[in-house]
Kinemage of the C-alpha trace (Angstrom):
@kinemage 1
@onewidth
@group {chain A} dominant
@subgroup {mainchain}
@vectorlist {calphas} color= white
{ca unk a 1} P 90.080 139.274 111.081
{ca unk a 2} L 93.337 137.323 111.232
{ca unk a 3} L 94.986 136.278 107.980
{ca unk a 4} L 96.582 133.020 107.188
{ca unk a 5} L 99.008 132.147 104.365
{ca unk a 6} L 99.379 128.415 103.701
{ca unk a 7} L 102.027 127.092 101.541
{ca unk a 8} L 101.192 123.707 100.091
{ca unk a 9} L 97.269 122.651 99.059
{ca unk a 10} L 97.610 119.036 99.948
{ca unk a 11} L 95.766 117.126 102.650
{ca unk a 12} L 97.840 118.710 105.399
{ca unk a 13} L 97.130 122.540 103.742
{ca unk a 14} L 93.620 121.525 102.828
{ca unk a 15} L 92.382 120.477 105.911
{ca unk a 16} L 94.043 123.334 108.186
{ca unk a 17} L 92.527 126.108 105.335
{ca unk a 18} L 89.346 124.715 106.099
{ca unk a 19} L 89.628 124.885 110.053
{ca unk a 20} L 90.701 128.236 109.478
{ca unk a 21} L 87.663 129.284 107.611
{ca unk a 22} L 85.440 127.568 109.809
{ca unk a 23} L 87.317 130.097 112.647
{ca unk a 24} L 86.417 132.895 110.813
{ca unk a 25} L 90.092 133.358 109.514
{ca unk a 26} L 90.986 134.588 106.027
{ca unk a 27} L 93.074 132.411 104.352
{ca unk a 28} L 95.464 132.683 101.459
{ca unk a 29} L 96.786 129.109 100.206
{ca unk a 30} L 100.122 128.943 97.604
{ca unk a 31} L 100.557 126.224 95.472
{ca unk a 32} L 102.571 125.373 92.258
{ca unk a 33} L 100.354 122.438 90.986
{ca unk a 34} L 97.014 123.175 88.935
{ca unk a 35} L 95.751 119.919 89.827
{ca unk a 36} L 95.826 120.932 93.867
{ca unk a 37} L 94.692 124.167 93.015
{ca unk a 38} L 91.411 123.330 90.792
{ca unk a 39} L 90.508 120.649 93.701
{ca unk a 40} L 90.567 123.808 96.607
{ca unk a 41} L 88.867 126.164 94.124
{ca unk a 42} L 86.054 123.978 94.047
{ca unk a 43} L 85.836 122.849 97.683
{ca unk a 44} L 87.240 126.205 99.272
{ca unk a 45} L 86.521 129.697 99.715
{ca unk a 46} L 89.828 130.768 100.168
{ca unk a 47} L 92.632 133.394 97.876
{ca unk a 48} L 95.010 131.580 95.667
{ca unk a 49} L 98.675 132.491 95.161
{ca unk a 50} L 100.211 130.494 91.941
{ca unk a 51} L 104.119 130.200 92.555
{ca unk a 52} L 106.567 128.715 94.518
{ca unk a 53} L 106.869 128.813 98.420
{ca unk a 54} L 110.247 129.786 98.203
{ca unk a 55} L 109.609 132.743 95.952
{ca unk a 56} L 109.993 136.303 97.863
{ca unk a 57} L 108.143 137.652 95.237
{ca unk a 58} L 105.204 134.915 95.349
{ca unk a 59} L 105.066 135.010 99.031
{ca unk a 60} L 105.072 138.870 99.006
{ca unk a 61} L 101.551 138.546 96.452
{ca unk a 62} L 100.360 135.997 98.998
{ca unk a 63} L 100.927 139.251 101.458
{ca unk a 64} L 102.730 137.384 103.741
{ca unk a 65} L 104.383 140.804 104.940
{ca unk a 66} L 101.451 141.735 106.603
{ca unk a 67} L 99.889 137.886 108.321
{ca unk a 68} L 99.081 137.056 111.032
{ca unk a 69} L 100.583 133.180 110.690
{ca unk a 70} L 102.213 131.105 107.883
{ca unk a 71} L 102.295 127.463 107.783
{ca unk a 72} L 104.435 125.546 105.328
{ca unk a 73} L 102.736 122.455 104.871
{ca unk a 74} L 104.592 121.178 101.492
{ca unk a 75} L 105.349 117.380 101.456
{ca unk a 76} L 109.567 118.324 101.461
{ca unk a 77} L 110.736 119.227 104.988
{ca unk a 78} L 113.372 121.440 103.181
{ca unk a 79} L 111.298 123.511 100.989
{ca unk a 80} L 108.754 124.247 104.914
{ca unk a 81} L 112.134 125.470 106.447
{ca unk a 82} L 112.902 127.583 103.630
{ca unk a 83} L 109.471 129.322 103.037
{ca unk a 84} L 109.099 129.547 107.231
{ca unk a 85} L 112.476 131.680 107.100
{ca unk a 86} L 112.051 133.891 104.227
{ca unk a 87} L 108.500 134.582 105.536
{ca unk a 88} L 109.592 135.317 108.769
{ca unk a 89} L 112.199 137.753 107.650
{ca unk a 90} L 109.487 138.943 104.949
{ca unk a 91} L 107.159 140.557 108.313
{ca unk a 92} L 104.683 137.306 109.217
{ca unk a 93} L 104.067 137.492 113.098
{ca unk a 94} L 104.316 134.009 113.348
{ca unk a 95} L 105.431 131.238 111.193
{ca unk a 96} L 105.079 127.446 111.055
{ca unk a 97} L 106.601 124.112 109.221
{ca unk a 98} L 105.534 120.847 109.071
{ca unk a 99} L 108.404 118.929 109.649
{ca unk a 100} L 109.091 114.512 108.747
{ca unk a 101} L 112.321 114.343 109.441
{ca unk a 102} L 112.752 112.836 113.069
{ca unk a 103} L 116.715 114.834 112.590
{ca unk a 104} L 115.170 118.172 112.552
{ca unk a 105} L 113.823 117.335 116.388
{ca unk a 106} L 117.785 116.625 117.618
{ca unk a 107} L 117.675 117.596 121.065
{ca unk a 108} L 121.537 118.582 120.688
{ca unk a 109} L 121.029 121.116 117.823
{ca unk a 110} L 117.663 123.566 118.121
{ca unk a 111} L 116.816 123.348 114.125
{ca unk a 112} L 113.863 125.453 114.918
{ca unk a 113} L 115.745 128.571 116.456
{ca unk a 114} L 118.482 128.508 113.873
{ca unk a 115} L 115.952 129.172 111.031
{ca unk a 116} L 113.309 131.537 112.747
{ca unk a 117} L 111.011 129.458 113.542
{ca unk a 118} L 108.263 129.610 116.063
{ca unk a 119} L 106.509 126.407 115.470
{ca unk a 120} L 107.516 123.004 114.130
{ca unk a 121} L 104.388 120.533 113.236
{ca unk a 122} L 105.098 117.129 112.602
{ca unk a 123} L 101.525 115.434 112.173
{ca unk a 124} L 103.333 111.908 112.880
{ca unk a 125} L 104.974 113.255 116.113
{ca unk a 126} L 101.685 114.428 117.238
{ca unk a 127} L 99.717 111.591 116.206
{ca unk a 128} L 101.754 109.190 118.242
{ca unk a 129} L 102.001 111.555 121.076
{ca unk a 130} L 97.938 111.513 121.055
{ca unk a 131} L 98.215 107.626 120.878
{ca unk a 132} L 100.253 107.307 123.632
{ca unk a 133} L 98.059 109.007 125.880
{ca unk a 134} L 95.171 106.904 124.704
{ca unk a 135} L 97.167 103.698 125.515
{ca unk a 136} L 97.300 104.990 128.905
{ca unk a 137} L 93.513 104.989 129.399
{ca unk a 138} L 94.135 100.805 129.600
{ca unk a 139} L 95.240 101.262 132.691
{ca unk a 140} L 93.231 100.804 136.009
{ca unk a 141} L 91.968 104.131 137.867
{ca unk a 142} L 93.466 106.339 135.153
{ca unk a 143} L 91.523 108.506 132.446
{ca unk a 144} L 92.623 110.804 130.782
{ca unk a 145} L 91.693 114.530 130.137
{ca unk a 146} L 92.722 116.922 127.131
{ca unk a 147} L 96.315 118.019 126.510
{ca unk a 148} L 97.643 121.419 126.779
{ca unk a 149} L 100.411 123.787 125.694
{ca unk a 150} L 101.417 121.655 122.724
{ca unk a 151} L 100.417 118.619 123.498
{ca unk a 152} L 103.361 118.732 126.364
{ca unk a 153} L 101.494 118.552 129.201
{ca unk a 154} L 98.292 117.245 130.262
{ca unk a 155} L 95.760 116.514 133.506
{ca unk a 156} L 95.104 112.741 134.683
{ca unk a 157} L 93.343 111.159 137.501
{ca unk a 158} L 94.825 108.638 139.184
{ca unk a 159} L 92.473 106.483 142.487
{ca unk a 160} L 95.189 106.694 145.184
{ca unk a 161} L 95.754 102.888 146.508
{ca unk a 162} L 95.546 102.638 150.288
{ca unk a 163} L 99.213 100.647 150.022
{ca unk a 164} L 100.414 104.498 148.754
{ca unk a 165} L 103.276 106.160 150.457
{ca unk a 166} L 101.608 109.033 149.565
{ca unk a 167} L 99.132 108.259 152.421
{ca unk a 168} L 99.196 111.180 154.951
{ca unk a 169} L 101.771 113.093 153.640
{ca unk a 170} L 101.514 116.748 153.530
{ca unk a 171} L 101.780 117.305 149.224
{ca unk a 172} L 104.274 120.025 150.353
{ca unk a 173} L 106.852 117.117 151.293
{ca unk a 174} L 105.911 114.541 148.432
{ca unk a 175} L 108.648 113.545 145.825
{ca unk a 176} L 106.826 114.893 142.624
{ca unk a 177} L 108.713 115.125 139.784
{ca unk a 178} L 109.265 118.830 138.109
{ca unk a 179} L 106.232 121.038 136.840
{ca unk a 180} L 103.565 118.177 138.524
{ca unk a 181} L 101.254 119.558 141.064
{ca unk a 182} L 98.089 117.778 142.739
{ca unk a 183} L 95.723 120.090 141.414
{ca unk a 184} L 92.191 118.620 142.669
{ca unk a 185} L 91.168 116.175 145.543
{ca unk a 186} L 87.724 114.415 144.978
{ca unk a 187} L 86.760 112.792 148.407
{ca unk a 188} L 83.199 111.195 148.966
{ca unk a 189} L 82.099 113.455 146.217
{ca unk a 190} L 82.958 116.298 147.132
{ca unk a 191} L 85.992 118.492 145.492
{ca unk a 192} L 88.672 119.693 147.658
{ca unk a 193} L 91.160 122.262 145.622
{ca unk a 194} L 94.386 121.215 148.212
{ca unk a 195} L 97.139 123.552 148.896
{ca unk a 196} L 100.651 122.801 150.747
{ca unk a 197} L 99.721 121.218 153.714
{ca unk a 198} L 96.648 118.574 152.542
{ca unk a 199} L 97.148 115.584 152.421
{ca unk a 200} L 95.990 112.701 150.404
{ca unk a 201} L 93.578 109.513 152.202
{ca unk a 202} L 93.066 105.879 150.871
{ca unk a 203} L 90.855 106.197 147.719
{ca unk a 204} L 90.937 109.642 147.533
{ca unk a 205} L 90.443 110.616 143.821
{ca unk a 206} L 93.457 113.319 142.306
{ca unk a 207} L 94.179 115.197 139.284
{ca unk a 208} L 97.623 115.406 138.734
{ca unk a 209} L 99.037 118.229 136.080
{ca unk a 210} L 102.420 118.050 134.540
{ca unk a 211} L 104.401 117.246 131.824
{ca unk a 212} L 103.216 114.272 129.439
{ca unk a 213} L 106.505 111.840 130.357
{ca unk a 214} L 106.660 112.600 133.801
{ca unk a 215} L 104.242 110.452 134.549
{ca unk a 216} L 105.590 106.984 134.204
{ca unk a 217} L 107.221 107.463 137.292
{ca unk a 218} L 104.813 108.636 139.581
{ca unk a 219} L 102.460 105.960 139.720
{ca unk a 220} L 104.363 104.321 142.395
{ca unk a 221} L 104.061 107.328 144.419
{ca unk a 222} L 100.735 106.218 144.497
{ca unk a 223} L 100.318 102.591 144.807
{ca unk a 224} L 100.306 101.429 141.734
{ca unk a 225} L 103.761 100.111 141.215
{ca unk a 226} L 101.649 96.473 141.002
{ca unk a 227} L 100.676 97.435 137.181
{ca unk a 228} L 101.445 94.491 135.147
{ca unk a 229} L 103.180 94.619 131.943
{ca unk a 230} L 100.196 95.030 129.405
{ca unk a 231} L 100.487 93.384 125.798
{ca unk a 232} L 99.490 95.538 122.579
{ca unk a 233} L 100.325 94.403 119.012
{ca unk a 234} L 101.190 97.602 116.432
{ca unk a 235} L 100.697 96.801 112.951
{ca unk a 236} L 102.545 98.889 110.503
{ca unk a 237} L 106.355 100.037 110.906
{ca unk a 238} L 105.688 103.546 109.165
{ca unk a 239} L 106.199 107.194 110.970
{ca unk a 240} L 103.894 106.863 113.383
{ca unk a 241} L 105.314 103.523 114.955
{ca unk a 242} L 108.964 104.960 114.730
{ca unk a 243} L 107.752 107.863 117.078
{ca unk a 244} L 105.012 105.693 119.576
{ca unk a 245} L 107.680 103.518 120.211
{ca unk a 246} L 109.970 106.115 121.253
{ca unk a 247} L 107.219 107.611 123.825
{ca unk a 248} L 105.979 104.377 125.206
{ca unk a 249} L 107.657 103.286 128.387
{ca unk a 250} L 108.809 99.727 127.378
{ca unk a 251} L 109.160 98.367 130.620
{ca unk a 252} L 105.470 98.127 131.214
{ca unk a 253} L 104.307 97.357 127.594
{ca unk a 254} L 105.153 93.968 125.519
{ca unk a 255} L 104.977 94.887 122.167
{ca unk a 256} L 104.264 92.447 119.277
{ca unk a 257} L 105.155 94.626 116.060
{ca unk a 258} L 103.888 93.200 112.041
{ca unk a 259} L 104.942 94.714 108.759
{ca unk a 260} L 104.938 92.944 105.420
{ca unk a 261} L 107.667 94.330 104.052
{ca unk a 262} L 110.918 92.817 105.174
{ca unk a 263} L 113.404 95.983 104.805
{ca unk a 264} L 110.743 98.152 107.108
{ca unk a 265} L 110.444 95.320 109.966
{ca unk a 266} L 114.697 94.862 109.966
{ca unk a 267} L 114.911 98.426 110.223
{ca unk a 268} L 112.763 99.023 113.372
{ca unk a 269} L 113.795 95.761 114.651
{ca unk a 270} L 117.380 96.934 114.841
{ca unk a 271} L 116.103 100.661 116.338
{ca unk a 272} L 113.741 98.600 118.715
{ca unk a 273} L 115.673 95.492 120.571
{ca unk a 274} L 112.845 95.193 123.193
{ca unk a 275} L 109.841 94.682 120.792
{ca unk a 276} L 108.816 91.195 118.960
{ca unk a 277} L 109.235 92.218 114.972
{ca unk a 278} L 107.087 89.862 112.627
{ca unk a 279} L 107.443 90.277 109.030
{ca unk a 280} L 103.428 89.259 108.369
{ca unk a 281} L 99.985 90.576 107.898
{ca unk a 282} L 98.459 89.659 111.287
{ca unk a 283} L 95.258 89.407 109.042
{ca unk a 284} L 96.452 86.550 106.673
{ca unk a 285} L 95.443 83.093 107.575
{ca unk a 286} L 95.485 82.159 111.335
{ca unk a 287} L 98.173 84.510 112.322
{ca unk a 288} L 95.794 86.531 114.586
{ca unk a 289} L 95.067 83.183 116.451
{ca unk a 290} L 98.031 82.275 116.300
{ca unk a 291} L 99.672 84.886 118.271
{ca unk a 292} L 96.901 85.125 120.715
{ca unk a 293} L 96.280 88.765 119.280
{ca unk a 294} L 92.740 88.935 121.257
{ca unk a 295} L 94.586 88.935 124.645
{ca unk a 296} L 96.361 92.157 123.700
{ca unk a 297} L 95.022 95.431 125.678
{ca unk a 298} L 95.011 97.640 122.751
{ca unk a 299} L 95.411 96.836 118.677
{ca unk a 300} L 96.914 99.396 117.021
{ca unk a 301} L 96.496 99.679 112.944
{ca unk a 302} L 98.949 102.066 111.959
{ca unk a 303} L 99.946 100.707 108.248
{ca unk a 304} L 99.733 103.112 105.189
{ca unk a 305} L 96.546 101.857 103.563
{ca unk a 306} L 93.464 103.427 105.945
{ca unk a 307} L 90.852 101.245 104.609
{ca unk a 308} L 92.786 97.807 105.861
{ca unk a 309} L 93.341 99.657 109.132
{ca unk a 310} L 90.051 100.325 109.317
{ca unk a 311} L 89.053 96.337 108.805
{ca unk a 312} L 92.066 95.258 110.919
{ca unk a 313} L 90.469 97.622 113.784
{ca unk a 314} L 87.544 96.552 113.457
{ca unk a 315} L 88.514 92.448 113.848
{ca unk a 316} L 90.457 93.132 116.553
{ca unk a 317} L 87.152 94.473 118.286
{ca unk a 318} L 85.486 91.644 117.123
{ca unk a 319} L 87.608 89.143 118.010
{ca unk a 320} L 87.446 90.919 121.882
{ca unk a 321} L 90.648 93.622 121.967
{ca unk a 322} L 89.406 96.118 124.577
{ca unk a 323} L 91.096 99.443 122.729
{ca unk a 324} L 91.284 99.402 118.743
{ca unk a 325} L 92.733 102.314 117.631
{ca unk a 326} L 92.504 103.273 113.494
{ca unk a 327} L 94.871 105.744 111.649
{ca unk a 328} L 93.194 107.136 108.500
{ca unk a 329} L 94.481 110.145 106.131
{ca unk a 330} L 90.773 111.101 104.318
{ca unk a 331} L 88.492 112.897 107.339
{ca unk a 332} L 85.644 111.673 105.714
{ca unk a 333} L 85.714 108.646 107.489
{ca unk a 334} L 86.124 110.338 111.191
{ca unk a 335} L 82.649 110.903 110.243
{ca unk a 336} L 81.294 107.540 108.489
{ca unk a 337} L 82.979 105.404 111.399
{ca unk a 338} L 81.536 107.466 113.304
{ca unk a 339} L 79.356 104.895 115.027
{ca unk a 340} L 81.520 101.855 114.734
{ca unk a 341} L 82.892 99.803 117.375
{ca unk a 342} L 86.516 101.189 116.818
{ca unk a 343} L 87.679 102.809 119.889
{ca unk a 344} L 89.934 105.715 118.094
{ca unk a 345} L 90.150 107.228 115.053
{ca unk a 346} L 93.153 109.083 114.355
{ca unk a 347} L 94.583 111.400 111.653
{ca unk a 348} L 97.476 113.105 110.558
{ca unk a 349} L 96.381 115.898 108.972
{ca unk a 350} L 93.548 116.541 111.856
{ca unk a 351} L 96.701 116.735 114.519
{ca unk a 352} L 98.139 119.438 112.263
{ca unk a 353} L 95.035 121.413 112.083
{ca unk a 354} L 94.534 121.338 115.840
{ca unk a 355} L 97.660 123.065 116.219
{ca unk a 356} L 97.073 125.796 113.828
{ca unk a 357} L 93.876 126.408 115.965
{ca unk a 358} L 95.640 126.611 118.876
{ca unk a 359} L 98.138 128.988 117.347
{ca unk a 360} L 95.186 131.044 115.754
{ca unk a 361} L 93.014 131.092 118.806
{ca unk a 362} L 92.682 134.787 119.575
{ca unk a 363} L 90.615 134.442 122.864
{ca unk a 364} L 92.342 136.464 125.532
{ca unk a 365} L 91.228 133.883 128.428
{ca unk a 366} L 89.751 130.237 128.337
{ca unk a 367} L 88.437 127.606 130.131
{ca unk a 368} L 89.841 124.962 128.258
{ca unk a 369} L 88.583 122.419 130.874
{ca unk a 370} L 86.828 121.973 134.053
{ca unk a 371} L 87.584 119.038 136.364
{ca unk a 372} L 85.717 120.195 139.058
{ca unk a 373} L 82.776 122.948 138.507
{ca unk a 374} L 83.555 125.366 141.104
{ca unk a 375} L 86.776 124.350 142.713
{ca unk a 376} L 89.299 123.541 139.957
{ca unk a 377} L 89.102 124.684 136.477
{ca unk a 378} L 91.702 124.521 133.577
{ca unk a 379} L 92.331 128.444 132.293
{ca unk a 380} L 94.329 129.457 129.421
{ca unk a 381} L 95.765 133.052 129.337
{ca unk a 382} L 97.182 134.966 126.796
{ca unk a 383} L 99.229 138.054 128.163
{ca unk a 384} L 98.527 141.111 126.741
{ca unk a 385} L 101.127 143.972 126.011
{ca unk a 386} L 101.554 146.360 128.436
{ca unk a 387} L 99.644 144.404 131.719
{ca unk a 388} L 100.442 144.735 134.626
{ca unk a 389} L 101.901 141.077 135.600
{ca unk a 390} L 104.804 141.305 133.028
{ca unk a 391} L 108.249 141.079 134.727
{ca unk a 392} L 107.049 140.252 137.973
{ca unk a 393} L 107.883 137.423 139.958
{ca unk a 394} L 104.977 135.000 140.189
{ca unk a 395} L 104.978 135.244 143.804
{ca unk a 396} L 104.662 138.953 143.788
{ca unk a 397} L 101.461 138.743 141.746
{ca unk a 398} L 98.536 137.983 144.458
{ca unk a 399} L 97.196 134.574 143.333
{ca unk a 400} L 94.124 133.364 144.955
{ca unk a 401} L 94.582 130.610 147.127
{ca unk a 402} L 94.460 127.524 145.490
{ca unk a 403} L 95.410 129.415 142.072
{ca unk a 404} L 98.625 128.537 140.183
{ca unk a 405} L 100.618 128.957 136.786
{ca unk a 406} L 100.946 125.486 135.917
{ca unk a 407} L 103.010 126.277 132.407
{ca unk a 408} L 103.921 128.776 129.935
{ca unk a 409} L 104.358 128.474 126.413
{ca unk a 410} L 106.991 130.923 125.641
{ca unk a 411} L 108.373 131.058 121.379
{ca unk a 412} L 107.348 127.432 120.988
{ca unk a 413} L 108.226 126.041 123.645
{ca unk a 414} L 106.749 124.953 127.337
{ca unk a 415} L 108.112 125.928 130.822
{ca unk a 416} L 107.194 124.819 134.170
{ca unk a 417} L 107.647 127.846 135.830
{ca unk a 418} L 108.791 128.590 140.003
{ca unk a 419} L 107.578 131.448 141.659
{ca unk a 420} L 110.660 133.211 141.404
{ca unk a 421} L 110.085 133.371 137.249
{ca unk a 422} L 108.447 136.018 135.662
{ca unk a 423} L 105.709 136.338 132.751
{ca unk a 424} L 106.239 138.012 129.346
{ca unk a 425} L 104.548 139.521 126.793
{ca unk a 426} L 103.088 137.254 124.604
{ca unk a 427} L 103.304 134.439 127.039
{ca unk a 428} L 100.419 131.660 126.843
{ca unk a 429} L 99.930 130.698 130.338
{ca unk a 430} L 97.960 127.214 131.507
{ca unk a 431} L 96.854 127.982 135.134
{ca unk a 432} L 94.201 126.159 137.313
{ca unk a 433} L 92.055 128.071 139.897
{ca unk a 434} L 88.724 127.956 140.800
{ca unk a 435} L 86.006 130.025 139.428
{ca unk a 436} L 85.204 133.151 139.877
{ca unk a 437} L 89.445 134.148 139.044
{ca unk a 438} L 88.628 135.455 135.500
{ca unk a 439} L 88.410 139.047 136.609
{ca unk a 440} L 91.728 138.905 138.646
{ca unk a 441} L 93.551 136.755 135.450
{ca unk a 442} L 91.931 139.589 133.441
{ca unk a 443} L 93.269 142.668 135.690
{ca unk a 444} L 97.205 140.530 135.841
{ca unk a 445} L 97.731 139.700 132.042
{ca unk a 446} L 95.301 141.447 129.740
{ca unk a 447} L 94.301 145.020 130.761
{ca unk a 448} L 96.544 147.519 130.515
{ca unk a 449} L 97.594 150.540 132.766
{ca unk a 450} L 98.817 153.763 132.895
């Protein structure tokens, strides 16, 4: 059984202890406040370690020498780093911190490396990444299937237009940008896995795999450069709108942004020089009219207070919005709104958790998706110490046709590897095939031999 040390017993630390439990996982939570603690002795079956994180000796009773993951999920970015680096020094396999501060994710200075890190989890970075690919199911002939690796890259399909350049084009010599790959053709119902020399007819039906921003510019490739500019209406300037608003392509969204309070709608006015700011409640008087609100494509209630997101979702649906979208903190309600009308519910705390699953998840292979039954499935791998595929080129390794490594999460972080790269222990690998390749993924990256 896997032990888990969480630092921190609020909503975050809560929530992931329970997931944990549910998995089977035996979890040890630390906290410093009696008030936190009393609440998971009463809902929780989990150890409890009275102290601070940032105690050696605290940690060491937590037996954080010996887990299998940490995960510092106080409230202070500071006090995660901290307890992620003196566990990680202390013996713990793997450590997480849940990180706020958009300056720890400075693409100029890795703030993760430098303290030891394997895993930062920012539930508002994650929360607007999730949004953002729910936004893109508003547009014609795409939907949208579940995100791997982190959240970095996921599968879409995408209705090639007969005006595509793409049009009889062997997908050897198409302009794809890096790490995407055509991974399934559906064609008068029937699925075609393609390889290098296929090529793509009017109305053919493709999953496309890469990495989550690389597709803004490949819609063009097929025939969809005619998208017009959609309209959605955010309301709340918290977290969660600082980082959608950095993922969303501006050029084909016109954004209509509303926050009450004046000093939060100047400050992501300023950041945000493409977006319409309004310092209102759209929900006050005839402001919703007034803006024409119901023509948007998708209504986004991001503010602090979940219950008037929940109401502001919910009149937006009314009113005829075609994708509300909810953000709520207590995951009692994912179940209570359940049934309602609102189109997506999301939470912080529940983007958190699904990473420490993913982290957790000891399952040497899985199908973590199938977009076509027999033809093209979705495996995840986790190489084994000591198999047989470690150090060798990928092109040395004997794929079956049709079978690819389509990324590797490697210490945190995803690669789109060539098939002059190599695997390594410990490697998670995301690689489509058809079925039936279990036994050969099985024989590459988990057994072991002499």
């Amino acid at each position: 059984m896997k032990n888990v040390v969480i630092t921190g017993a609020g909503e975050v630390g809560r929530y992931a202890a329970q997931i944990a439990k549910k998995d089977g996982l035996r979890v040890t939570i630390v906290e410093t406040c009696w008030e936190a603690i009393s609440q998971v002795e009463n809902t929780l079956d989990a150890r409890i370690v009275e102290g601070s994180a940032c105690d050696a000796e605290v940690l060491r009773r937590a037996e954080v020498e010996t887990c299998d993951i940490l995960m510092a999920a106080t409230s202070l970015d500071e006090v995660n780093l901290l307890t992620a680096a003196i566990a990680k020094r202390m013996g713990a396999k793997k450590v997480m911190a849940r990180i706020h501060n958009p300056v720890y994710f400075d693409s100029h200075f890795d703030y993760r490396e430098s303290f030891g890190v394997d895993y930062f989890i920012c539930p508002e970075q994650l929360t607007a990444k999730a949004i953002a690919s729910d936004l893109d199911l508003t547009e014609p002939n795409a939907t949208k299937i579940p995100r791997f690796a982190q959240n970095e890259i996921e599968v879409r399909n995408i209705i090639v237009s007969p005006k595509s350049e793409a049009i009889q084009v062997e997908l050897k010599d198409l302009d794809l940008p890096s790490g995407v790959r055509i991974v399934l053709i559906k064609r008068d119902g029937e699925g075609i896995a393609p390889d290098a020399h296929s090529v793509l007819k009017p109305l053919d039906k493709i999953s496309i795999i890469g990495p989550a921003e690389s597709f803004k510019s490949i819609y063009a490739l097929f025939g969809q450069e005619d998208f017009r500019v959609r309209n959605i209406a955010i309301s709340g300037a918290g977290p969660i709108s600082e980082w959608l608003l950095k993922k969303l392509d501006h050029t084909r969204y016109q954004i209509k942004l509303f926050e009450k309070d004046l000093t939060l709608a100047e400050k992501i006015a300023e950041k945000n020089r493409g977006i319409t700011v309004i310092n209102a409640d759209p929900m006050e008087g005839d402001l919703f009219q007034g803006e024409h609100l119901e023509k948007c494509s998708s209504y986004l209630a991001l503010g602090k207070n979940q219950e008037h997101n929940i109401l502001e979702a919910m009149h937006a649906k009314t009113r005829g919005v075609p994708n509300t979208i909810a953000l709520i903190q207590s995951m009692n309600f994912l179940h209570i709104l359940k049934d309602t009308r609102i189109d997506h519910l999301y939470s912080p705390r529940l983007e958190a958790a699904k990473t420490l699953r993913q982290v957790t998840d000891a399952a040497p292979i899985r199908v973590l998706a199938r977009l076509d039954f027999k033809v093209s499935l979705v495996y995840q791998v986790r190489v084994k110490t000591g198999s047989w595929g470690i150090g060798r080129e990928l092109i040395e390794l004997g794929f079956p046709k049709t079978s690819f490594i389509a990324a590797i999460e490697r210490d945190g972080y995803v690669l789109y590897p060539s098939a002059k790269d190599s695997v390594q222990k410990g490697d998670i690998l995301v690689i489509i095939g058809p079925s039936g390749i279990k036994e050969f993924l099985k024989e590459t990256f988990i057994d072991q031999r002499g």
